[in-house]
N, C-alpha and C positions, 0 to 999 in steps of 0.2 A: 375718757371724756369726763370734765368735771361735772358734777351736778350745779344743774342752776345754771346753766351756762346763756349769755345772752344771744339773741335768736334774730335774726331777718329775714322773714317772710318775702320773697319776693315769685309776684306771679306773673305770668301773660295775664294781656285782658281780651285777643279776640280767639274765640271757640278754646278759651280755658275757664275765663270769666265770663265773656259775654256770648253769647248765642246769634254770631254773626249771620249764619245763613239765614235765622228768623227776623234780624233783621234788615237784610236786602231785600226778605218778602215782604215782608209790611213797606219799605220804600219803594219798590217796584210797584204793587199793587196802587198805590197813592199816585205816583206820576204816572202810570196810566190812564187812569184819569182825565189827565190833563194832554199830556206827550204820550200818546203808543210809540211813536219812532222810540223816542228817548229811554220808555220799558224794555222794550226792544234792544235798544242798542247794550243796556246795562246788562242784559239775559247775556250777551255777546259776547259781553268784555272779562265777566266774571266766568263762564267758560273755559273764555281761552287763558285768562292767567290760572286758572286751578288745574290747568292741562300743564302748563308750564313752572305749577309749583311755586307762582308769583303771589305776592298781593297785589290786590285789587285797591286803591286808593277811590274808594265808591265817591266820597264826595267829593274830591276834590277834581273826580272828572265831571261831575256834576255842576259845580260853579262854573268851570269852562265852559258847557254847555248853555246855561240858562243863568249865569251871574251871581254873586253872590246874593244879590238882595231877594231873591227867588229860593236858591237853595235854605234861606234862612227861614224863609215861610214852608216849604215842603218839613223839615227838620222839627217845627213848632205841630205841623200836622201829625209827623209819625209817633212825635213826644204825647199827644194828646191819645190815639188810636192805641199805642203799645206803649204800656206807661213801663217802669224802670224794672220791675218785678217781673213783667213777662220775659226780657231781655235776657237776665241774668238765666247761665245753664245752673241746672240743678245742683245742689251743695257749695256754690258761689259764696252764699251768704254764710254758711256755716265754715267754710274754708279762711275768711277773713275773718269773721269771732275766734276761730282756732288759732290765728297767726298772733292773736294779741289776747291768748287767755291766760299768758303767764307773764309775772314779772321778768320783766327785760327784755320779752319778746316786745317784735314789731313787726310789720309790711308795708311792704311797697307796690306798684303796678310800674314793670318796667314792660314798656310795648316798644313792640318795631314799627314804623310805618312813618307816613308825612302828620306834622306835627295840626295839622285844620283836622282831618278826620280821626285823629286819636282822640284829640281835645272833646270834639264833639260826642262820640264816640262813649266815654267815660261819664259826659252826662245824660245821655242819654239811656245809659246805662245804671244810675245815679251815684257814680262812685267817684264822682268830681271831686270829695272832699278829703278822700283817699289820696296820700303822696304817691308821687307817679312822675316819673319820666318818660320821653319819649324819647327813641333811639333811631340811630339811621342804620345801624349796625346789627343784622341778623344772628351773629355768631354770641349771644350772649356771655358765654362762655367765655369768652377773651376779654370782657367787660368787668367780668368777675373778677377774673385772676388779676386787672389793674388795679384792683381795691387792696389786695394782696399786701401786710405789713411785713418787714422781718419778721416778727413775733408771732407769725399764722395769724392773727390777725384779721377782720375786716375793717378799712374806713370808708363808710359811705359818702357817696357823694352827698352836696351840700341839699340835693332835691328829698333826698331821704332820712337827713336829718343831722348830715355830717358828721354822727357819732362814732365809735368802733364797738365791734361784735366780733362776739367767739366766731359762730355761726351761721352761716348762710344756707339757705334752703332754694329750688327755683323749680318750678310749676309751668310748663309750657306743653304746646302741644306738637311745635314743631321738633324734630330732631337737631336739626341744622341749629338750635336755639344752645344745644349741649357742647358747640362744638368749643372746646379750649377750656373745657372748666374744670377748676382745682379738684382734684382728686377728694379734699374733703369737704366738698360741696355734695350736698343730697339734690340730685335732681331727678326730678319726678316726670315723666312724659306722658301726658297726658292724653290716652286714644281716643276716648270714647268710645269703646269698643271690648268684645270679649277678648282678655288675653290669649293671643294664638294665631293661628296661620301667618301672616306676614310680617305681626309684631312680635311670632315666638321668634322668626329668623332672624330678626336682627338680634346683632351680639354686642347687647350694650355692658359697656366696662362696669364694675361691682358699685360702683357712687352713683347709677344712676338707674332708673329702678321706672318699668312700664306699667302705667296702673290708668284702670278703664274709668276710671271717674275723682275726681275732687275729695269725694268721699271717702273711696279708696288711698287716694292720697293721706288723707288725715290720719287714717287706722294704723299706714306704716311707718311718716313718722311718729307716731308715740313708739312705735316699736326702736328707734331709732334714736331719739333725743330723750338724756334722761332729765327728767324734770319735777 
């Protein structure tokens, strides 16, 4: 690997970046308030999609419920109660100064999900001003390898800045986030968790590397990118 090599930073943003289940509690607790059914029914739905391994589109079932012009006043309440610094999971902040502490490094926020509750999502998080795509497409991996030049190569998309990069880097917490990606992509899986029992068993390929926190993330690529 050459030295100096240029670098993109790309991460998840929910339970990599942002600290999603703290924020369903601060939204819950809020429309309680107002709707027990409707705390209720969200207790329900987020449940049964974490039993099925789904996301949960929180707000955007929540406008169907109680309309946009309501969801946009609940959303001003949770912004005021949990400002953007509660949100963010620990080392968040130091993981994006990381992704842009060298020349030619950059990041990105590529998330899965519907494009209303990403959006919101990201500022409420305060990283609106962070490039970010939103994707329908879980297998990011296969997203990756379309950037793919003859020359090994990346060209990002135009949302990231349309440049090309040596290197690519991706931070997620899902698995199913790794699936189809280039062999010299560093991906990082993201547990929160102590390495072991269910995340020793799985047998992830040598480019792709389980580690319990953001933090952790950062220590192994320096071990990894030379710069």
């Amino acid at each position: 690997m050459k030295a100096n090599p240029t670098v993109f930073h790309i991460l998840d943003l929910d339970r990599t970046l942002l600290d999603t289940s703290k924020l369903a509690h601060h939204l819950k607790e809020i429309i309680a308030r107002h709707d027990v059914r409707l705390a209720e029914d969200i207790s329900k739905q987020l449940a049964s999609h974490a039993r099925q391994q789904k996301s949960f589109f929180i707000f955007e079932y929540i406008a169907q419920r109680v309309g946009h012009e309501k969801l946009d006043r609940l959303v001003n309440e949770l912004n005021y109660i949990a400002p953007a610094s509660e949100l963010l999971l620990p080392g968040a902040n130091e993981r994006i100064t990381f992704a842009k502490s060298q020349p030619g490094w950059s990041v990105g926020i590529l998330t899965y999900g519907s494009p209303r509750d990403q959006k919101i999502k990201l500022k409420l998080a305060g990283l609106q001003m962070e490039r970010h795509l939103v994707t329908d497409e879980p297998k990011k991996g296969s997203t990756l390898a379309s950037w793919k030049l003859p020359s090994g190569k990346y060209k990002l998309p135009i949302e990231f800045g349309g440049h090309t990069v040596d290197i690519l880097t991706l931070d997620d917490d899902k698995l199913i986030a790794f699936d189809g990606l280039p062999d010299d992509v560093f991906g990082q899986w993201v547990t929160h968790a102590s390495i072991g029992g269910a995340v020793e068993m799985q047998k992830l390929p040598p480019h792709i590397r389980a580690v319990a926190d953001l933090g952790e993330a950062i220590e192994h690529l320096k071990t990894k990118i030379v710069f």
